[in-house]
C-alpha positions, -999 to +999 in steps of 0.1 A: +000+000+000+012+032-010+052+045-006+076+039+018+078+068+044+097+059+066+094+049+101+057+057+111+051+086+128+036+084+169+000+084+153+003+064+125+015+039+148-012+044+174-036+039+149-020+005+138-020-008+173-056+004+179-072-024+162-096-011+138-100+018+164-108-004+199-079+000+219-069+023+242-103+037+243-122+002+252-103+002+282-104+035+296-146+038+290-145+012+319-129+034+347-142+057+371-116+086+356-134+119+345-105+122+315-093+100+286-056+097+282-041+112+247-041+080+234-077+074+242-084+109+228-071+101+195-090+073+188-118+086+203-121+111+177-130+085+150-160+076+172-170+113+167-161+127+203-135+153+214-123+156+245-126+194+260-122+214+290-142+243+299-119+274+304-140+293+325-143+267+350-104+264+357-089+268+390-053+269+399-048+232+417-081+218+410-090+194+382-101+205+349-139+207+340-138+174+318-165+171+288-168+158+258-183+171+226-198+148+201-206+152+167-234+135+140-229+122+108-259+134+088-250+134+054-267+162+034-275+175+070-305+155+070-317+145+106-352+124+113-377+133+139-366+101+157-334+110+158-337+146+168-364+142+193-333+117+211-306+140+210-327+169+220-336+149+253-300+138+257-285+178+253-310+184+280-305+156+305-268+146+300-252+177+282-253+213+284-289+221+272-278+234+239-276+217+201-250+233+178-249+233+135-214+228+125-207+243+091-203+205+078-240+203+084-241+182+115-258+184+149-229+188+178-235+181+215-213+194+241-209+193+280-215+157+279-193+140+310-174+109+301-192+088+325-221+091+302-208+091+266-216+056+266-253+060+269-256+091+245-237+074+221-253+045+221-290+064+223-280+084+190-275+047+173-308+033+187-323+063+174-311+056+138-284+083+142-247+077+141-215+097+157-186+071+132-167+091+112-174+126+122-140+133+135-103+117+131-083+108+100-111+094+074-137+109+056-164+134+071-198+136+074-207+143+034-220+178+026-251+182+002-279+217-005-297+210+027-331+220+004-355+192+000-361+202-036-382+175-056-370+192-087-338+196-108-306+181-097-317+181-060-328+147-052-299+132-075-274+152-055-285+140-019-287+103-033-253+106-039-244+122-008-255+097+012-244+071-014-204+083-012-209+082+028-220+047+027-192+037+000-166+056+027-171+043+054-150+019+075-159-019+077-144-030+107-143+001+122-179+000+124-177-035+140-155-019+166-181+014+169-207-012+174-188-034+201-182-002+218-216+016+218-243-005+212-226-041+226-220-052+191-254-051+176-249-057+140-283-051+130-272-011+133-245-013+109-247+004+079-274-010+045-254+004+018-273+003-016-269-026-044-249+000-063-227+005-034-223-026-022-208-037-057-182-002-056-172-015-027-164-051-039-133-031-066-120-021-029-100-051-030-088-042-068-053-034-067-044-003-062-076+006-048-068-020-017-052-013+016-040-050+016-062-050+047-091-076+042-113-065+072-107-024+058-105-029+023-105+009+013-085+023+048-063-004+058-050-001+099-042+030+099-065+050+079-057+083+062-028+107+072-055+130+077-091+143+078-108+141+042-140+160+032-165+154+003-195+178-007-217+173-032-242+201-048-258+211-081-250+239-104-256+274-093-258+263-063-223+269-040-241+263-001-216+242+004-187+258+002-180+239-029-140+242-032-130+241+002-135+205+001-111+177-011-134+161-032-165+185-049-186+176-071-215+191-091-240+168-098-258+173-134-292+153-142-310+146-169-351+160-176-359+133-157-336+138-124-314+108-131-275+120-125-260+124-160-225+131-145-201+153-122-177+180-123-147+171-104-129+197-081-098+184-056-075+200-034-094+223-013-090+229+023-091+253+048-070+247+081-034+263+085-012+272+114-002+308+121+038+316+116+041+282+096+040+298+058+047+257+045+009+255+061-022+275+039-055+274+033-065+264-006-092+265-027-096+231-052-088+226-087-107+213-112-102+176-119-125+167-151-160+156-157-171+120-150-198+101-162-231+093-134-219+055-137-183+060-127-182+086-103-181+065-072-150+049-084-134+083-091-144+095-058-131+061-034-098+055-060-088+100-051-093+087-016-071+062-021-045+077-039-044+104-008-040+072+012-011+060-005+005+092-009-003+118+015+022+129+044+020+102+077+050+120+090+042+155+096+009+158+107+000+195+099+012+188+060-009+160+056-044+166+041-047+162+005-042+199-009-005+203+000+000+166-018-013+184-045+003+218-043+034+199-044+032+179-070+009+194-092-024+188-105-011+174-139+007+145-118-025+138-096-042+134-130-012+112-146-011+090-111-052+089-107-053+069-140-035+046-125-066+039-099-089+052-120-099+033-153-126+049-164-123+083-187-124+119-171-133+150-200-133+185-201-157+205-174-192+213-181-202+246-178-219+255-147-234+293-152-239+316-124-230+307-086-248+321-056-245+312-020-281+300-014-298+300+019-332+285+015-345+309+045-383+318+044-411+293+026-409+271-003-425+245-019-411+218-014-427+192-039-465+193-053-479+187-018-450+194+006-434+227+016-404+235+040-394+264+062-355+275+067-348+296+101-317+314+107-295+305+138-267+327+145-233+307+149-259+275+146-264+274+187-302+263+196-308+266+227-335+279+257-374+287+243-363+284+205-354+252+214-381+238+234-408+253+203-391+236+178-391+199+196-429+208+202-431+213+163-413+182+154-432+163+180-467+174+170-461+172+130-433+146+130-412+169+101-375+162+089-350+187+098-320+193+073-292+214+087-273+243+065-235+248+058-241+283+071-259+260+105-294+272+101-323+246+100-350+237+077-383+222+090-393+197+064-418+176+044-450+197+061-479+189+042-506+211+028-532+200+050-511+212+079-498+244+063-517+270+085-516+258+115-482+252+116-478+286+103-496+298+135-475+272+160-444+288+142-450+321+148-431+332+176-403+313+160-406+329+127-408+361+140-376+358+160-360+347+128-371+374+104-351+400+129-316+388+113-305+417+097-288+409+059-252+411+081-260+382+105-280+358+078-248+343+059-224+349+086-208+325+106-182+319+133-169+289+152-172+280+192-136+287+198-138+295+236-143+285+261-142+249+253-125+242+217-090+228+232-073+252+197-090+285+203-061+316+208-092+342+214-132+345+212-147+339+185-190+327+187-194+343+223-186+384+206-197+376+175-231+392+179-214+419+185-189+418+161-218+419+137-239+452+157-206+470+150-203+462+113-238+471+110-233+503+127-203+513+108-220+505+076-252+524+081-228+552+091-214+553+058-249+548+040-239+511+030-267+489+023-250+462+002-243+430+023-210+418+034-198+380+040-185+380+072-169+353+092-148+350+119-127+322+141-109+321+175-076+300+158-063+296+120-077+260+121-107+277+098-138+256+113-159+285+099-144+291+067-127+325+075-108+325+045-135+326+019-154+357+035-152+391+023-143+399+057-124+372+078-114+375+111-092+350+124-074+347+158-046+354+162-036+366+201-061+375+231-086+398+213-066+401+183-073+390+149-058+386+116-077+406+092-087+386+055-102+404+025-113+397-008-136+367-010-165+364-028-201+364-021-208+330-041-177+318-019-154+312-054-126+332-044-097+329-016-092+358+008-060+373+015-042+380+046-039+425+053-029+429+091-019+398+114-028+410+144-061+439+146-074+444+181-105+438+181-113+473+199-098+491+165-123+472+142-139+505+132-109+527+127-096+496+108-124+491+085-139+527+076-111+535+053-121+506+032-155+506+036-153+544+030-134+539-004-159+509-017-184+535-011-173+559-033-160+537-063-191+520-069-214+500-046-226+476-077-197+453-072-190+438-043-168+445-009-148+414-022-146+425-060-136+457-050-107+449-027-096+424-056-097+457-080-079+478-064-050+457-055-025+447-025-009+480-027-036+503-025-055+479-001-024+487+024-026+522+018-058+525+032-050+506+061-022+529+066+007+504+063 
C-alpha cells in the first residue's frame, strides 16, 4: 500500500496498534476517571467525540472541567424526527442544554461527561443516528444543498451524498463502533445500496486496496488526515463547494437521473499561524465524469491520498499540499493509475450564488419547508423547546445548513396553516436577522474548543452590531460576508469571506479580505494581528473607499480591483 515513508510517525502507529480503532479507548470507558488519556483521545475522535475542558471553569490546583463534545454524521445534513427528538432529550438531560450546526451540516453536542458518553452514544445509534466518522483521519460527514427540492438536480445530488458516505465508510471500524456503543449489535450497521455494495467489492482491486481484508478501502491506519466530500448542483455553491477535497457538481437529466459530475480536488481550509509551508487552498478542477463512474473516481482519489499523502508530519498532511506539491497534472497522470474509467473536459456551470433556503418554499406538489436562521448554529433555551414541540406534533424532517441554520421539512398542505400559526413566535424571531448576520458564521472557539487563541461565537453578535453600525454610518446597504474564528484552524471558513477575522492573540485577529459572495474566491491576509477594539478605525477606510467607487460590485470584488498595494494604503501600512 502506497510508498515507503519511513518509520511511522507516533500516530500512525497508534492507529496501527488500535485495532480497527478499539484500543486504548475500550479500556479506559470502563474506569471511574473523568478524563481519557491522549491516546484514548485520538481514537476517540474517529467515534466522533472530542475531548474538551471548559476554560471558565479552571482553577489553579483543581481538576479541569472534563467534557466531551460529540458530533453527527448526517450526510446532506438530514436528521429524522426520531433522531432529533433523542438527541434533543439527551442535550437536556446529559449535556449542556444546547444543540449546535457545524458548518459541515451536523448536529454537535457538548458538556456531555465521560461517565455518560456511553449512553448518548449509544442512544443516538438506537435512534437511527450515528457519531462514526465525524472526527479523526477518514472521511467526514458528506455535505449536500440542505433544500429538500423534488425538482432539478436536487434529489440526485443528496442520493449521492449519502451514497459516497455509505461507499466511505469503514468496515471493521464500524464493527468496533458497534462493540463499543451498542454491545456489538450488527443489526445497526450500515445497509449500503446494491450500487454500493458492488463499488465497494473493486476495494480489493489493486491499487484501490489497503492489503487490509477486514478495511479494504482504509487499511490499519486509515488516512494521514481528515478528508472531506460535498456534493451540490450547479448554481448552487451552499456548500462551500471548493474548500472541500473532493467536490462535485451533480448534473441530471429531464428526468432527475444523474447524467454526471464536475470534479474539483484539493481544497481545504486549516493552516497554522507563523508556519508559511501550512495555507489554506481553494480546489482545482479535476475533469468531468460520467453518473456511472463517479463513485469509483471518488473512493480510488481517496485512495491515492491514502497512499501518498504525508503520515510523517501531521499539519502537511491533508490532501491539498499533496497536490500543491506535485501538481495537479501529476495527480491526474497517477489517478489513471486507480482510475480506469475516462475523465473529459468540465461542463459549464453558469452563475453561482450562496443559497440559503431561509423563508417558505415548496417543497414538492404537496410538501413545503421552512429554513430559520440560527446565528453561529447554537439552539438553545425557548427556541429550542418550540421547535421539539413542532417536530413532535407534525413529525417533520430537519436538514441542517453549511451556514448551521435549520430547515423544518416535508410539512404537508393539509397542515400548512396551522403550523404557520404554532411557528410564529419562532418565525418572527428569525425574520429580525439583519442581511449582516444571515450568511455569517463563526466557530465556538472559547471556552471549550481545546485550539482556540481568542473569542470567536461568544462576541460575535457583536462583532456583527458593530459592522452594521459602521455600515449604516457610511450609507452602505450592500451586504457583506462576514466570518470569523478564534484560531487559523478555519472551522468556519474565514478564509473565503469578504471579511475574515481569524485569531490570532487575546482579542486580536488577523484581518482577511477579498472573498466572494458566491464563496469562489480565496481571501487574502492585510494585518496579522487587529485588536478587536480598532475594528472601526480599521475598516472605515475601506468601507469608505468601496463607497465611493461604486457599490454595484461587491466589498470582495472591489478589494480584488484595487490591488495589495492600494489595499495597504488604506489601512495605513
Amino acid at each position: 500500500m502506497g510508498v515507503d515513508q519511513g518509520d511511522p510517525s507516533k500516530f500512525e502507529q497508534l492507529k496501527a496498534n488500535s485495532n480497527y480503532l478499539r484500543e486504548p479507548l475500550f479500556s479506559e470507558l470502563k474506569n471511574d476517571i473523568p478524563f481519557f488519556t491522549d491516546g484514548a483521545v485520538q481514537i476517540l475522535k474517529f467515534h466522533g467525540s472530542y475531548q474538551q475542558d471548559n476554560r471558565d471553569n479552571r482553577r489553579k490546583g483543581q481538576e479541569k472541567d472534563w467534557q466531551m463534545m460529540l458530533r453527527l454524521r448526517n450526510p446532506g445534513g438530514r436528521v429524522p424526527a426520531q433522531l432529533y427528538l433523542a438527541i434533543d432529550k439527551l442535550s437536556e438531560q446529559l449535556g449542556n442544554g444546547t444543540l449546535r450546526i457545524s458548518t459541515r451540516q451536523a448536529f454537535q453536542m457538548h458538556g456531555i461527561p465521560k461517565i455518560h458518553l456511553h449512553e448518548v452514544i449509544g442512544t443516538i445509534i438506537r435512534n437511527l443516528g450515528s457519531t462514526l466518522s465525524a472526527c479523526g483521519d477518514i472521511n467526514r460527514n458528506v455535505m449536500a444543498p440542505a433544500a429538500p427540492f423534488e425538482w432539478g438536480g436536487y434529489p440526485a445530488a443528496r442520493k449521492l451524498a449519502d451514497e459516497i458516505a455509505d461507499l466511505l465508510a469503514p468496515q471493521a471500524a464500524e464493527g468496533s463502533y458497534l462493540d463499543l456503543w451498542v454491545d456489538g449489535d450488527l443489526s445497526y450497521r450500515i445497509k449500503p445500496s446494491v450500487l454500493v455494495e458492488k463499488v465497494r467489492s473493486r476495494q480489493k482491486n489493486v491499487p484501490i486496496f489497503s492489503g487490509e481484508e477486514d478495511e479494504p478501502l482504509y487499511g490499519i491506519t486509515f488516512l494521514p488526515r481528515k478528508f472531506k466530500v460535498g456534493v451540490t448542483v450547479p448554481g448552487d455553491n451552499s456548500i462551500d463547494l471548493l474548500t472541500q477535497d473532493i467536490g462535485l457538481v451533480a448534473f441530471a437529466d429531464s428526468s432527475g437521473k444523474l447524467e454526471g459530475c464536475n470534479v474539483y480536488v484539493g481544497g481545504g481550509m486549516g493552516r497554522t499561524h507563523n508556519k508559511e509551508e501550512t495555507f489554506a487552498r481553494t480546489a482545482d478542477p479535476l475533469g468531468y465524469v460520467e453518473g456511472e463512474n463517479v463513485l469509483d473516481l471518488v473512493q480510488s482519489i481517496l485512495a491515492l491520498q491514502r497512499d501518498y499523502g504525508n503520515r510523517q508530519v501531521r499539519r502537511h498532511a491533508r490532501m491539498k499540499y499533496l497536490i500543491n506539491e506535485r501538481g495537479i497534472v501529476w495527480f491526474k497522470q497517477k489517478i489513471a493509475e486507480y482510475f480506469k474509467g475516462p475523465l473529459k473536459r468540465m461542463r459549464l456551470e453558469g452563475n453561482t450564488k450562496l443559497s440559503d433556503y431561509l423563508g417558505w418554499h415548496k417543497q414538492s406538489n404537496s410538501l413545503w419547508f421552512v429554513g430559520l436562521p440560527l446565528l453561529c448554529g447554537r439552539l438553545g433555551g425557548e427556541l429550542k423547546k418550540e421547535l421539539r414541540s413542532l417536530v413532535e406534533k407534525y413529525q417533520v424532517e430537519i436538514r441542517l445548513t453549511a451556514n448551521q441554520d435549520l430547515l423544518l421539512c416535508n410539512i404537508e398542505d393539509n397542515d400548512l396553516d396551522q403550523f404557520k400559526v404554532d411557528l410564529a413566535n419562532v418565525y418572527e424571531s428569525a425574520q429580525s436577522f439583519t442581511p449582516l448576520a444571515r450568511h455569517a458564521i463563526a466557530c465556538p472557539a472559547l471556552p471549550t474548543c481545546g485550539l482556540a487563541i481568542t473569542e470567536s461565537e461568544r462576541i460575535f453578535p457583536k462583532v456583527l452590531d458593530r459592522l452594521d453600525a459602521l455600515l449604516s454610518d457610511l450609507d452602505i446597504e450592500t451586504n457583506i460576508l462576514v466570518r470569523m474564528t478564534g484560531c487559523p484552524n478555519g472551522c468556519a471558513r474565514p478564509y473565503m469571506a469578504e471579511l475574515g477575522l481569524v485569531g490570532s492573540g487575546v482579542d486580536q485577529y488577523q484581518l482577511w479580505l477579498g472573498g466572494t459572495p458566491n464563496l469562489m474566491r480565496l481571501a487574502k491576509p492585510y494585518l496579522q494581528r487587529m485588536p478587536l477594539d480598532e475594528l472601526e478605525i480599521v475598516l472605515r477606510p475601506l468601507f469608505s473607499g468601496w463607497r465611493e467607487s461604486s457599490n454595484d460590485r461587491s466589498f470582495g470584488d472591489y478589494i480584488e480591483d484595487i490591488g495589495e498595494a492600494n489595499v495597504l494604503q488604506l489601512l495605513g501600512m
